[in-house]
C-alpha positions as CSV (number, residue, x, y, z in Angstrom):
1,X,-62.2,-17.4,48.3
2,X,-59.1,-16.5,47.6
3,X,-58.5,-19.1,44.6
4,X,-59.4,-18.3,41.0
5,X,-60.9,-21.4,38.9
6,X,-59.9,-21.7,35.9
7,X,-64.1,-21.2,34.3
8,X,-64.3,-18.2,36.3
9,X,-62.2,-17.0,34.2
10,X,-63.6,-14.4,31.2
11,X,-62.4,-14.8,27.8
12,X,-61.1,-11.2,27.8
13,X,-59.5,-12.1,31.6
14,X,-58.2,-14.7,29.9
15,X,-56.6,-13.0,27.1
16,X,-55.1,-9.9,29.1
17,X,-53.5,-12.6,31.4
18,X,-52.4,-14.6,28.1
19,X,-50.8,-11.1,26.7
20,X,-48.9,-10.4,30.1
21,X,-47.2,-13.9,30.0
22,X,-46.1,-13.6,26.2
23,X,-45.0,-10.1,26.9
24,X,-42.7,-10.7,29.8
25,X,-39.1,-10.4,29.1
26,X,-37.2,-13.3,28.4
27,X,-34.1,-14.7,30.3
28,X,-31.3,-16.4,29.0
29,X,-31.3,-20.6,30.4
30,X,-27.5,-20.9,29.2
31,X,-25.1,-18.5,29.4
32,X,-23.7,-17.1,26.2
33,X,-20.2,-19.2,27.3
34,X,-21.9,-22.2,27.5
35,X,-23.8,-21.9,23.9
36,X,-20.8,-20.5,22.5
37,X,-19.0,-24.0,23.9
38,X,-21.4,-26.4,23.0
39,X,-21.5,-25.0,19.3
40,X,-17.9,-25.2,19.1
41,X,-17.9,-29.1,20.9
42,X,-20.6,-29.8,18.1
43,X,-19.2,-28.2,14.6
44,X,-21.2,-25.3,14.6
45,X,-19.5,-22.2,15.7
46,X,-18.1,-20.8,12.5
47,X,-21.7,-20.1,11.7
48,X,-21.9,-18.0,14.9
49,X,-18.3,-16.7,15.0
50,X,-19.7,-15.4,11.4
51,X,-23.2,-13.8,12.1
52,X,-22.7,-13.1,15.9
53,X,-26.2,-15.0,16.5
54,X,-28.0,-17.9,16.0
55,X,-30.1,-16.4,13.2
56,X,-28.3,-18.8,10.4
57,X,-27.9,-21.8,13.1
58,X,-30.3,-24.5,11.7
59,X,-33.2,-25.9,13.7
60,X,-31.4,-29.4,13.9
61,X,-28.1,-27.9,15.5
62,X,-30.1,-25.3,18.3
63,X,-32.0,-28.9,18.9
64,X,-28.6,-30.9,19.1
65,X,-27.5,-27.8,21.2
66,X,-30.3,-28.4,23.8
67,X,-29.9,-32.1,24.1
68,X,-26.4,-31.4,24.9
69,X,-27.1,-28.7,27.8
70,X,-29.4,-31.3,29.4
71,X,-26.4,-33.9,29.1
72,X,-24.4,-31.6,31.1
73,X,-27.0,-30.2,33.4
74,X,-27.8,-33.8,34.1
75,X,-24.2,-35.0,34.3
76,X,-23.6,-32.3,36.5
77,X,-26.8,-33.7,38.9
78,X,-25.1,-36.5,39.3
79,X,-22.0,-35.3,40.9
């Protein structure tokens, strides 16, 4: 009983649930070191030291960032 499936679910259930997951507050993964790092290690931190966010940081660089947290997350597994 105490279980909810999924079509028990109302479309207006549904999409209050849906609005309280997009509306939570979002937390950092990677510090702000670690980004800061990274960009610098991949050729990219004059644009930040610049703007003082990633707002001008191109799609392919934030992706080439990621790849390179998992390398080090996953590195760091290893250990």
């Amino acid at each position: 009983m105490g279980k909810i499936i999924v079509s028990q679910i109302s479309a207006n259930n549904f999409q209050n649930i849906l609005e309280e997951v997009i509306n939570l507050p979002r937390r950092s993964i990677m510090s702000d070191a670690l980004k800061y790092e990274i960009a610098k290690e991949l050729g990219f931190y004059g644009t930040l030291s610049n703007d003082g966010d990633f707002g001008n940081v191109s799609s392919r660089n934030c992706g080439n960032m990621v790849k390179k947290a998992i390398e080090i997350a996953e590195r760091s597994l290893l250990k």
